[in-house]
C-alpha positions as CSV (number, residue, x, y, z in Angstrom):
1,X,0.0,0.0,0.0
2,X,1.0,4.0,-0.2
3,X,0.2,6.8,1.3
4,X,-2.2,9.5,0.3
5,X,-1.2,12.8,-1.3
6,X,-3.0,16.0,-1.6
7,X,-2.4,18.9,-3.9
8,X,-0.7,20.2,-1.1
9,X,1.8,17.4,-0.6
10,X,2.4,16.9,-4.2
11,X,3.7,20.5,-4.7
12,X,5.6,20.4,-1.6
13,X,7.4,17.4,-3.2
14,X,7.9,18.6,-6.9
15,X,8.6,22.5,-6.5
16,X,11.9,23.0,-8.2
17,X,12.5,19.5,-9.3
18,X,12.6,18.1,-12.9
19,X,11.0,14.5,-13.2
20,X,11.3,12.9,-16.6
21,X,9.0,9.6,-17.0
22,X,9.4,7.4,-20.0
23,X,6.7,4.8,-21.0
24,X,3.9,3.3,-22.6
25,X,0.0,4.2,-22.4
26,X,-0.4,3.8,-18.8
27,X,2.5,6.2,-17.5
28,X,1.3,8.6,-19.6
29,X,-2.1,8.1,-17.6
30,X,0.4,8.5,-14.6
31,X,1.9,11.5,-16.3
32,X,-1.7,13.2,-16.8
33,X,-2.7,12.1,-13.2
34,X,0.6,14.1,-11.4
35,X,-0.4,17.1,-13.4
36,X,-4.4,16.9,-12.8
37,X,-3.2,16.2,-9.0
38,X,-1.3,19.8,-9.1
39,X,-4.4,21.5,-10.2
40,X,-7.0,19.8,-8.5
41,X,-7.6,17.9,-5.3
42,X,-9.7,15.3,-6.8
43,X,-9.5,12.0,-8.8
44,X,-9.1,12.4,-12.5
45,X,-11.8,11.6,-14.9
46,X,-11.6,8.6,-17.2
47,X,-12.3,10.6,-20.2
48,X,-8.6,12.3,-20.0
49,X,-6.5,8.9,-19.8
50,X,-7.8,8.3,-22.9
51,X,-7.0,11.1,-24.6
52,X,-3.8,10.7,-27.6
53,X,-2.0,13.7,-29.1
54,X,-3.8,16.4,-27.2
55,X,-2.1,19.9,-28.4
56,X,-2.5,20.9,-24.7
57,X,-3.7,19.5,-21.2
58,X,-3.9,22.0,-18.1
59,X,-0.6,23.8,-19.6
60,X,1.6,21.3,-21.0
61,X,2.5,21.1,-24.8
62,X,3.4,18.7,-27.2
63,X,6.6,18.6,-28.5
64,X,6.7,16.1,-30.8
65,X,4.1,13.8,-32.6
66,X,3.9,11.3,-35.1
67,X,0.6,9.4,-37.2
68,X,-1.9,8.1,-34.8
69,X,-1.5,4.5,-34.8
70,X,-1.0,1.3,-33.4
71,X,2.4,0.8,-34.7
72,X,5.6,0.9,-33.4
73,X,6.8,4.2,-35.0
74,X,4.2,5.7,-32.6
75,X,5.8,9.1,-31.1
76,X,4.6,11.2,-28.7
77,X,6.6,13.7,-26.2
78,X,5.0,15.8,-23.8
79,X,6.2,18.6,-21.6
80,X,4.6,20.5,-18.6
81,X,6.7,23.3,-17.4
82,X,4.6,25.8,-15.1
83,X,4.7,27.3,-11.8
84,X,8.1,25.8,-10.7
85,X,7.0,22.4,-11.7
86,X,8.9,20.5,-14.9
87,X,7.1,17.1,-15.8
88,X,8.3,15.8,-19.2
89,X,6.6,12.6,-20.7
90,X,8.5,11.1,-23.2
91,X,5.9,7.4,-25.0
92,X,8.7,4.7,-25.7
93,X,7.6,1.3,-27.9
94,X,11.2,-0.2,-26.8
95,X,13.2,0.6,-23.7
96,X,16.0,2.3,-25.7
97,X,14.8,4.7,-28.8
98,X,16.7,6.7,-30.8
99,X,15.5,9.8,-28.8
100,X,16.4,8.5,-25.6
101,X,19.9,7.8,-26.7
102,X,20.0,11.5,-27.7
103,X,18.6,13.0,-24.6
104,X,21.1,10.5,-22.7
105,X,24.0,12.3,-25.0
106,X,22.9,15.6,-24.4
107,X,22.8,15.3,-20.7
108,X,26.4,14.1,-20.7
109,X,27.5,16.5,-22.5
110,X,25.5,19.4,-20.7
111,X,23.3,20.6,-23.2
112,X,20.7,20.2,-21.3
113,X,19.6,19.8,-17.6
114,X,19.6,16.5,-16.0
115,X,16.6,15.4,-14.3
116,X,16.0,14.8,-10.4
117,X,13.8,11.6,-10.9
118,X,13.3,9.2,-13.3
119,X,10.7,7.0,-14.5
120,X,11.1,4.3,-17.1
121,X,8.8,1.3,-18.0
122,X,9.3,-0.7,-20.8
123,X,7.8,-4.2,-21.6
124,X,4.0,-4.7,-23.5
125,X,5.6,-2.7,-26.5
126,X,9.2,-4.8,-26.2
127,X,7.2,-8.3,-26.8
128,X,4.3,-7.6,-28.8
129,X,5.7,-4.9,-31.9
130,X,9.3,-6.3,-32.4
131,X,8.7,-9.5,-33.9
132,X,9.8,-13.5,-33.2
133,X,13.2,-12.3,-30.9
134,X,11.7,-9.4,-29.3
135,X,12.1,-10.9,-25.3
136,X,15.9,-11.3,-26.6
137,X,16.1,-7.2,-27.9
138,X,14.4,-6.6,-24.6
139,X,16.9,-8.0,-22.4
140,X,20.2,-6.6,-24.9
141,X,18.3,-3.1,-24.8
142,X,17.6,-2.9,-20.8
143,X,21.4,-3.5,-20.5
144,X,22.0,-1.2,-22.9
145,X,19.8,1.2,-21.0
146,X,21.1,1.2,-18.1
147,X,24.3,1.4,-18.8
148,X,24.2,4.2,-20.8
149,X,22.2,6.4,-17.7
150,X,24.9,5.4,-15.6
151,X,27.5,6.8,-17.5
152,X,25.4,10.1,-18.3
153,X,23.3,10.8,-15.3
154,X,24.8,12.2,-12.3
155,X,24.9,9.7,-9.1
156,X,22.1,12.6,-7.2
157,X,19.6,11.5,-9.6
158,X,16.8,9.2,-8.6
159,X,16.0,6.6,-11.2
160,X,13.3,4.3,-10.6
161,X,12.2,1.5,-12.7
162,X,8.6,0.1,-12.6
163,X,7.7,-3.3,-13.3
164,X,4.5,-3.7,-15.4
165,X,1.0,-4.1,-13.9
166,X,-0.8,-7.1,-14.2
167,X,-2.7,-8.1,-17.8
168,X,-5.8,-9.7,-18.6
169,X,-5.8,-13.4,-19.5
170,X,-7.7,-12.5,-22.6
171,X,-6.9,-9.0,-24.1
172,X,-8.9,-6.9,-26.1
173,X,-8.2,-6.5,-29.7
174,X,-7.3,-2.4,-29.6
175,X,-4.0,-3.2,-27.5
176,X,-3.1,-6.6,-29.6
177,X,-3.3,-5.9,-33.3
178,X,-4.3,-8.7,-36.0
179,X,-0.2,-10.0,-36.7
180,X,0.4,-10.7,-32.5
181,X,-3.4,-12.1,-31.6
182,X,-1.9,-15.6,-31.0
183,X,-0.5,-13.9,-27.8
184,X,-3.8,-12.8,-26.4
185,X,-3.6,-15.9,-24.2
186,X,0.4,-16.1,-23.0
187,X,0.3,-12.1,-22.9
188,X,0.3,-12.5,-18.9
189,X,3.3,-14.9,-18.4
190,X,5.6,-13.2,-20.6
191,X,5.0,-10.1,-18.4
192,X,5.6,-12.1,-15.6
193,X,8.9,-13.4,-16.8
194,X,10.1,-10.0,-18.0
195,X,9.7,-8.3,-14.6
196,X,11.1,-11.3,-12.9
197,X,14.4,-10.2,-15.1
198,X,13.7,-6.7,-14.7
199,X,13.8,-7.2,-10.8
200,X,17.4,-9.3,-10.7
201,X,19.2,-6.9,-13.6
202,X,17.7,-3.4,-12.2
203,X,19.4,-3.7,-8.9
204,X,22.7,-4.4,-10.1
205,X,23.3,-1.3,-11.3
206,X,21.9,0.9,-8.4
207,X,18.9,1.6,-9.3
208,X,15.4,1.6,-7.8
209,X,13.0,-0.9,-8.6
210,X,8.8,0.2,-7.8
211,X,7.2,-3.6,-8.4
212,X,3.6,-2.2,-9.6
213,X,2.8,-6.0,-11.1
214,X,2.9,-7.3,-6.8
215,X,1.1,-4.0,-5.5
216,X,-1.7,-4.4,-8.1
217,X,-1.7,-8.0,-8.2
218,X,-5.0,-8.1,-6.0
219,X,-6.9,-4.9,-7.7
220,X,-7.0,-6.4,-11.1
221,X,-11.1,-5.5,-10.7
222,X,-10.0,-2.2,-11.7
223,X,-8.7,-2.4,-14.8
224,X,-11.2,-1.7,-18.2
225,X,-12.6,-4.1,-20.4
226,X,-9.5,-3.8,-22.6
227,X,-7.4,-6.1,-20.1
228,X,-4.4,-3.8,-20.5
229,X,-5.4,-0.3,-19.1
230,X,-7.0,0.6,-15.8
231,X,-9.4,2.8,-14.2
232,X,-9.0,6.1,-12.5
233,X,-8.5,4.9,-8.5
234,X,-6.2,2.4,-9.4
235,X,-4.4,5.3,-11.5
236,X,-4.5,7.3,-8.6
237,X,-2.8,4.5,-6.4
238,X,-0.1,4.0,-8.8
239,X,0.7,8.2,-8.4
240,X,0.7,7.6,-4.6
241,X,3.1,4.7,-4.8
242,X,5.6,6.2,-6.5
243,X,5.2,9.6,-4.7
244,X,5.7,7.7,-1.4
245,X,8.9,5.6,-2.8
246,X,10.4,9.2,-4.3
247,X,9.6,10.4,-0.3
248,X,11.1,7.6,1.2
249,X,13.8,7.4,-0.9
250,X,14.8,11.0,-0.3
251,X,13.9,11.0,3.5
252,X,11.0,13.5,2.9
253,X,8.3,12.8,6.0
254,X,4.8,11.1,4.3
255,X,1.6,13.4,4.7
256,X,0.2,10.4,7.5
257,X,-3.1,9.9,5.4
258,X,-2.9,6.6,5.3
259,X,-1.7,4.0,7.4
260,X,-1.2,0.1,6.7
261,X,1.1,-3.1,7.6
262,X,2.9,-2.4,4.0
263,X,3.6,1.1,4.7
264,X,4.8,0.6,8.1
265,X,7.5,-1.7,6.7
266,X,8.5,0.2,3.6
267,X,8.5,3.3,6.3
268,X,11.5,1.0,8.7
269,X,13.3,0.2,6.0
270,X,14.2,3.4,4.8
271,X,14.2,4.5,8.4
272,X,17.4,2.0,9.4
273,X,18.7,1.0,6.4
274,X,18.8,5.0,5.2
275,X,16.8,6.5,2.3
276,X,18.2,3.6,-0.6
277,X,17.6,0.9,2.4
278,X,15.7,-1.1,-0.5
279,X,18.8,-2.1,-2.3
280,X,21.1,-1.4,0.5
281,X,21.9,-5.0,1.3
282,X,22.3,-5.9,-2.7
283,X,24.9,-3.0,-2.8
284,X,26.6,-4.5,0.4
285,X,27.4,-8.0,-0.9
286,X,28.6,-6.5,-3.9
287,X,31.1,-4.3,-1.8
288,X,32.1,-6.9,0.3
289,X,32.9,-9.8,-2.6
290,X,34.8,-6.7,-4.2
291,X,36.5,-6.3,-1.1
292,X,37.5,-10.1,-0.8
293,X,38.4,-10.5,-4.3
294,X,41.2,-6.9,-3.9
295,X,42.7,-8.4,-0.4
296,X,42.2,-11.8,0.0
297,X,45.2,-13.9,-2.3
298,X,43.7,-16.7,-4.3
299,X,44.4,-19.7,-2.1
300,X,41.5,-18.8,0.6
301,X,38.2,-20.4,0.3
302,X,35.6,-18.3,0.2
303,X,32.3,-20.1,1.2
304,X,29.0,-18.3,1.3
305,X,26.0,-20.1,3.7
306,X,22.8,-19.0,2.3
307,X,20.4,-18.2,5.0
308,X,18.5,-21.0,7.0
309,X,14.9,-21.1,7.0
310,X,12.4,-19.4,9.3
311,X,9.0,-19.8,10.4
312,X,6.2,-18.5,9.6
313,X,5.4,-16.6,12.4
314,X,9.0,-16.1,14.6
315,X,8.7,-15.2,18.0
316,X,11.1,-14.1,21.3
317,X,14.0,-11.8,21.6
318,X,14.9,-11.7,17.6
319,X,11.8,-10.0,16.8
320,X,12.2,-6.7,18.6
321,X,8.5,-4.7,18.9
322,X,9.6,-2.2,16.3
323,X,9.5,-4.7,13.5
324,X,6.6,-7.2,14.8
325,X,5.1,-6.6,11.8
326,X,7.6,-8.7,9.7
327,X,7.2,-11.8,11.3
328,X,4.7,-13.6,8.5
329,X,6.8,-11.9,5.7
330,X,10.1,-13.0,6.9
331,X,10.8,-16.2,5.7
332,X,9.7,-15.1,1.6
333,X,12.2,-11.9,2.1
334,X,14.7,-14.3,3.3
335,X,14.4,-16.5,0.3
336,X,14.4,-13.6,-2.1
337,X,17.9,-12.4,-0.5
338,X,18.8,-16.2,-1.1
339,X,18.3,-16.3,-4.4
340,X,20.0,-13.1,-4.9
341,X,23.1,-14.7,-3.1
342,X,23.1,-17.5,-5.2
343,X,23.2,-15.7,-8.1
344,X,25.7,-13.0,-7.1
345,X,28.5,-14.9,-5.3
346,X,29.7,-17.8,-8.0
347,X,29.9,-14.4,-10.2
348,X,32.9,-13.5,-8.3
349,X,34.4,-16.9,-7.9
350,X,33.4,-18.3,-4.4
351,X,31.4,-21.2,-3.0
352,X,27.4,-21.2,-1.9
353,X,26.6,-23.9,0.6
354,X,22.5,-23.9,0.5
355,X,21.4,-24.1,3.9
356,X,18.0,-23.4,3.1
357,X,17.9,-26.6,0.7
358,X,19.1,-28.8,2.9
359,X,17.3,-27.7,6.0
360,X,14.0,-27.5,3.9
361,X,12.3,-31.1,5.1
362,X,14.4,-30.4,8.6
363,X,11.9,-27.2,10.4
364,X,10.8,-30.0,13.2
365,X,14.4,-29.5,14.2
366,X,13.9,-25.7,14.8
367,X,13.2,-24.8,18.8
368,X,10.1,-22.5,19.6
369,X,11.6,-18.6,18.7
370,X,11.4,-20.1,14.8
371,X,14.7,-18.9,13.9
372,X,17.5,-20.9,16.0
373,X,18.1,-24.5,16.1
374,X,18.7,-27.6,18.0
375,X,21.9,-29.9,19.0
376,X,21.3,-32.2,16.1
377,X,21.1,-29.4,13.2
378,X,24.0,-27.6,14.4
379,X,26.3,-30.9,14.4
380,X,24.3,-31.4,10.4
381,X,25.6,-28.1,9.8
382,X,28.8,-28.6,10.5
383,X,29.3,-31.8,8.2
384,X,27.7,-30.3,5.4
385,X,30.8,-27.4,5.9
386,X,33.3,-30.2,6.9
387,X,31.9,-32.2,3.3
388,X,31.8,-29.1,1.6
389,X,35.5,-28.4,2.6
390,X,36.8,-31.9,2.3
391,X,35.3,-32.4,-1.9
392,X,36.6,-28.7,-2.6
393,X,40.4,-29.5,-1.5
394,X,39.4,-33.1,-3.0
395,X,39.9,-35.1,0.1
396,X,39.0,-38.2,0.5
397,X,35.6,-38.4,2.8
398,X,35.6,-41.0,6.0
399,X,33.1,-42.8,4.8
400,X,30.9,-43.4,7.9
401,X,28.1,-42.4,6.1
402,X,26.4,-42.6,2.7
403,X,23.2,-41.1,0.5
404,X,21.9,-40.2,-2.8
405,X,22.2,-36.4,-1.7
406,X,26.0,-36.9,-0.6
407,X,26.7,-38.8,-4.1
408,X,24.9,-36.2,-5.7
409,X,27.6,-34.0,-4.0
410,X,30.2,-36.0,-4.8
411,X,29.5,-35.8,-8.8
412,X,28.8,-32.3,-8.8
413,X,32.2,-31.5,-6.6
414,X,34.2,-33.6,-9.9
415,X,31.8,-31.4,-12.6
416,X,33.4,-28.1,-11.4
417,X,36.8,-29.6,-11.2
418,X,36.2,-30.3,-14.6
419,X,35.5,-27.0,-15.6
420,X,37.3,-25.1,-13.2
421,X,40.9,-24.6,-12.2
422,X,40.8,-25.5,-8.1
423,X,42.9,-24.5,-5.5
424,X,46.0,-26.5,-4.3
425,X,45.7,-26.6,-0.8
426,X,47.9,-28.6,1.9
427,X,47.1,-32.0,2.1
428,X,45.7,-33.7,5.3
429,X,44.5,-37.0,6.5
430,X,41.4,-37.9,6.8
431,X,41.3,-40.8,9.5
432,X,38.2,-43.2,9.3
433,X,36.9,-43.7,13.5
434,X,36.7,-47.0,14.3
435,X,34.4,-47.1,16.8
436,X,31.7,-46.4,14.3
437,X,30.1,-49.1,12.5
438,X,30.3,-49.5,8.9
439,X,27.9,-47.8,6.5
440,X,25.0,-50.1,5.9
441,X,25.0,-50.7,2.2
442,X,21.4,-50.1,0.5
443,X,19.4,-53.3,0.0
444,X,17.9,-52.9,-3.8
445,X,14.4,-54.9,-4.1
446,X,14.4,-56.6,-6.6
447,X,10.6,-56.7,-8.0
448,X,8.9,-60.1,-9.1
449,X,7.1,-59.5,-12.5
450,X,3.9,-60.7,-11.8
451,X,2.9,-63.0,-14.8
452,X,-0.9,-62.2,-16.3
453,X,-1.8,-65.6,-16.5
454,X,-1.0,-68.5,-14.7
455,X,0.2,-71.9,-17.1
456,X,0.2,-75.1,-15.6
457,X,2.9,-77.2,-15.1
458,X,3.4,-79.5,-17.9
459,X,6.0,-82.4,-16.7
460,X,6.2,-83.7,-20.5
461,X,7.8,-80.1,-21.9
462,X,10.6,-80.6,-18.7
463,X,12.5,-83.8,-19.1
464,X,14.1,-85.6,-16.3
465,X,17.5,-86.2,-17.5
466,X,19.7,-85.3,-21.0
467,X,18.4,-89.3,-21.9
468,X,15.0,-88.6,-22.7
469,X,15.7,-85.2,-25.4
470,X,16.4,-87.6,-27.7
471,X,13.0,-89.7,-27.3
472,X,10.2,-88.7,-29.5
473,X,7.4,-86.6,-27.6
474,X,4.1,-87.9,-27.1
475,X,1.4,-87.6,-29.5
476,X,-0.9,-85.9,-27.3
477,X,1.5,-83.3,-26.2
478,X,2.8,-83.0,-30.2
479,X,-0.9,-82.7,-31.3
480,X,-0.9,-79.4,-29.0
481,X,2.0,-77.9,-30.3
482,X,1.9,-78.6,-33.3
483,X,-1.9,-78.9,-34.0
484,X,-4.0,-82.1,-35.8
485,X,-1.3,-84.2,-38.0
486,X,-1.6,-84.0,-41.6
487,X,-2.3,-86.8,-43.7
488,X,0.8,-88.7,-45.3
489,X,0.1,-87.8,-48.7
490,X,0.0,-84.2,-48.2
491,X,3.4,-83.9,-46.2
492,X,4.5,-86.3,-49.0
493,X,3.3,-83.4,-51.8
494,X,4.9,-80.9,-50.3
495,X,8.2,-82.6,-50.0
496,X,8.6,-82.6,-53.5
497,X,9.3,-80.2,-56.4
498,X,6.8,-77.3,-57.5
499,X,6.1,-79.8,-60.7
500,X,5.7,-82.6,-59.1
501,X,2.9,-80.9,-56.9
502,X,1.2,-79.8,-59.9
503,X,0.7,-83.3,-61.3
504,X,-0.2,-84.6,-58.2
505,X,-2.7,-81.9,-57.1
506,X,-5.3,-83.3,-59.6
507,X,-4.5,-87.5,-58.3
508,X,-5.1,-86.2,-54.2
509,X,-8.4,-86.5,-53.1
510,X,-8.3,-84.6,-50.0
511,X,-6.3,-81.4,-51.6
512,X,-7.8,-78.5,-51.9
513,X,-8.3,-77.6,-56.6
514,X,-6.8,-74.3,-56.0
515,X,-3.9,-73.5,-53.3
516,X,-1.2,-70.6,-52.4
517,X,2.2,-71.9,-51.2
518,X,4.0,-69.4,-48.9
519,X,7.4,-68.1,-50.8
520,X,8.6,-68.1,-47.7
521,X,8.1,-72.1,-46.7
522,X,9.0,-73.4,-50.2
523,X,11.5,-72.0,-52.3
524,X,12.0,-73.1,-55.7
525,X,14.6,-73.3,-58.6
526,X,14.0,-70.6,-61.3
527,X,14.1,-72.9,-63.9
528,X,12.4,-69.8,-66.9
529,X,14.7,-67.3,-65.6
530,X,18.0,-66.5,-67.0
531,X,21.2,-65.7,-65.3
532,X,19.8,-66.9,-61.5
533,X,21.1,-69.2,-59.8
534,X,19.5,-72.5,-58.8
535,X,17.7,-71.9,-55.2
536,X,17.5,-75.2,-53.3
537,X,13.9,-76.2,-52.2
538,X,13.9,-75.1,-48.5
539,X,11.3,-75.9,-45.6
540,X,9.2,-73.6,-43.8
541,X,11.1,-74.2,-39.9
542,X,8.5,-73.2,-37.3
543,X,9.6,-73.1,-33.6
544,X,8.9,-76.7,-32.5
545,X,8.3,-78.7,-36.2
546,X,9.4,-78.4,-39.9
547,X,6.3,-78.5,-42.0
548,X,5.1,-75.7,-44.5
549,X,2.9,-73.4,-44.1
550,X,-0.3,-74.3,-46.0
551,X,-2.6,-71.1,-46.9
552,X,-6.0,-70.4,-49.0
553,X,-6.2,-68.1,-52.0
């Protein structure tokens, strides 16, 4: 949540300052709602969001404009300069244009003034009008961005990036022309994903990050049929959060309107951590792994422990009264600040040991305050460091225990030494104890495939002894295997040569006028053919008996 401004608050916060806000249709909504907010104390109608290449609104002009349409060469650059107050809009279909590069160039070369704050959004545009590698532009351009205002914008300036609001599942047709409607449906996620890399790249170059997508998460009932845009109040509480981040962030004391849970955090933060206390800590670890990496020399091992996991709702002497508040939003800031750890230390070369994986299925073995632990973690704690230490210097382990999780280990200790060029360290040895008992090897079950359908035994198909293979079977067991026996004269027939069979087929009684011998079971000379060879009659072989295979035409 934010606090609530009036007129009077809003001009006590922007007299003499220079805000510059850079963005797509709804900052331009948040561009007309800061300048309706310094003329009247009242929400802004819905009729003057909408409005597109307006010569004028309340005093502003527009400075440049290009065709009205829906493509990406839409321009449109607005300026309100009056009373003190300088508001310039500036409506971007990529994070890095052509005229922010030359307003970027301008400012480090002092042609023009820099601003105090700035606002930049950048993401429906980026995915939707740029074609098949448009999420790949948008991540090379946000670099590109960002490093460009950090080499032209002076360290007092306040830059602030805002993460998009949340989209409909199904959006309207006027945002999502005809060549992009296949993405009416997977419009939401990709937002999702772009300010999930907006929020981990942002930070690393010391800039502010104002997550609209989480603050708005639960007022999507405000937004307009479209799916994209939003109404009024909810424009309104988009002004108020980013003038309460601008009055945190420079220490300026809130108006007291409005007080919440949210607000009261935000409020401690910048009170202990100082006015940046957001990305304080982020700014910290980067300092300190600099620090390491300058002094420390290259045979020290550097292992980071990510944090272990709290409860849900922590309690005693850690907690002081002051910050009460936090205790059911701990434990998802402490994995947030994990993840950033994991993803900032390897950059610089050094170990992570996840405590908070393997302690995850381990919380019964917290004690009642929800952040210590007992006897038994701390000694599991200390051989995960001791295992951690022992496959790094590529030790051999003692071997008094043994898992899939510690094999797992194992392999993935060999795939960095692969990859990596590890440390020589001093060799020690490892003794094994005695006293403890041998691992206990895994038993594997085996599983018994479970037949479908029970056979009975049949003693004649199992002969006693090597003796009896060689005596014939019986003829009740051969008539099941092999079927009814055919009469002599046929086997007889089929014996003999394909013209032999033909002037016996008429003379046989019991054969049928008109028959089809498998290729396959009798093979014949090519007697009419020239330049084959003679093929030798052969026999149909079937698993148990040789006799040919006899089918109808």
């Amino acid at each position: 949540m934010a606090d609530i401004f009036t007129n009077v608050d809003i001009k006590m916060l922007f007299r003499g300052k220079f805000i510059l806000i850079l963005g797509s249709s709804n900052f331009r909504a948040v561009y007309r709602d800061i300048i309706w907010l310094l003329n009247f104390n009242k929400i802004i109608p819905e009729g003057h969001l909408r409005r597109k290449l307006d010569f004028s609104y309340l005093g502003d002009r527009l400075i440049k404009q290009g065709e009205l349409n829906r493509g990406r060469d839409y321009v449109e650059m607005r300026e309100y300069k009056k009373d003190g107050f300088h508001i310039k809009y500036n409506f971007i279909t990529k994070c890095l244009t052509k005229e922010v590069e030359e307003m970027m160039h301008d400012i480090h070369e002092g042609n023009c003034k820099p601003p105090d704050i700035v606002i930049v959004n950048s993401c429906l545009w980026d995915i939707t009008r740029w074609g098949p590698n448009g999420v790949t532009l948008y991540k090379d351009n946000m670099r590109k961005l960002f490093s460009i205002m950090k080499s032209s914008l002076p360290s007092t300036t306040l830059v602030i990036f805002s993460t998009t609001p949340p989209v409909s599942q199904s959006c309207s047709a006027a945002f999502l022309v005809r060549q992009v409607e296949f993405m009416r449906h997977s419009l939401r996620f990709e937002v999702m994903e772009a300010n999930l890399f907006a929020r981990q790249l942002v930070p690393t170059y010391g800039y502010n990050i104002l997550d609209l997508h989480y603050h708005l998460r639960m007022q999507i009932h405000r937004r307009i049929r479209d799916g994209v845009h939003w109404v009024p109040t909810a424009v309104r509480h988009m002004t108020n959060l980013f003038l309460t981040h601008i009055s945190l962030s420079w220490g300026v004391p809130l108006p007291g309107n409005f007080c919440g849970a949210l607000l009261q955090s935000m409020k401690l933060k910048a009170k202990i951590w100082g006015p940046d206390g957001v990305n304080l800590y982020k700014e910290n670890m980067q300092k300190l792994f600099r620090l390491f990496m300058s002094n420390l020399p290259s045979k020290t091992l550097v292992v980071f422990s990510t944090t272990l996991p709290v409860s849900s709702s922590c309690k005693g002497a850690f907690l002081v009264k002051q910050v009460e508040f936090m205790k059911h939003s701990l434990r998802f800031e402490v994995m947030e600040a994990n993840l950033y750890a994991k993803q900032l230390v390897p950059s610089f070369g050094y170990n992570v040991l996840d405590f908070h994986y393997h302690f995850r299925m381990q919380i019964h073995r917290r004690v009642k305050d929800g952040v210590h632990w007992r006897p038994e973690a701390v000694r599991h704690m200390t051989n995960l460091f001791l295992t951690h230490l022992s496959l790094t210097w590529d030790l051999k382990l003692p071997g008094n225990f043994t898992s899939k999780a510690l094999r797992r280990m194992e392999s993935e200790a060999k795939a960095m030494k692969s990859c990596s060029i590890m440390v020589k360290m001093p060799q020690f040895n490892i003794f094994q104890d005695t006293s403890m008992p041998p691992p206990i090897a895994p038993v594997k079950k085996v599983r018994k495939l479970k037949s479908p359908v029970k056979y009975r035994k049949d003693t004649e198909n199992i002969p006693p002894n090597k003796a009896a293979l060689s005596q014939p079977l019986s003829e009740p067991f051969r008539q099941r295997i092999n079927g009814p026996a055919l009469p002599q004269p046929q086997i007889e027939l089929f014996r003999k040569s394909l013209a032999e069979v033909k002037r016996e087929v008429g003379k046989a009684n019991n054969m049928p006028k008109l028959m089809f011998i498998d290729p396959n079971s009798v093979a014949l000379s090519n007697r009419d053919a020239p330049g084959k060879m003679k093929r030798e009659t052969k026999h149909y072989k079937n698993e148990h008996c040789n006799r040919p295979r006899l089918q109808p035409y």
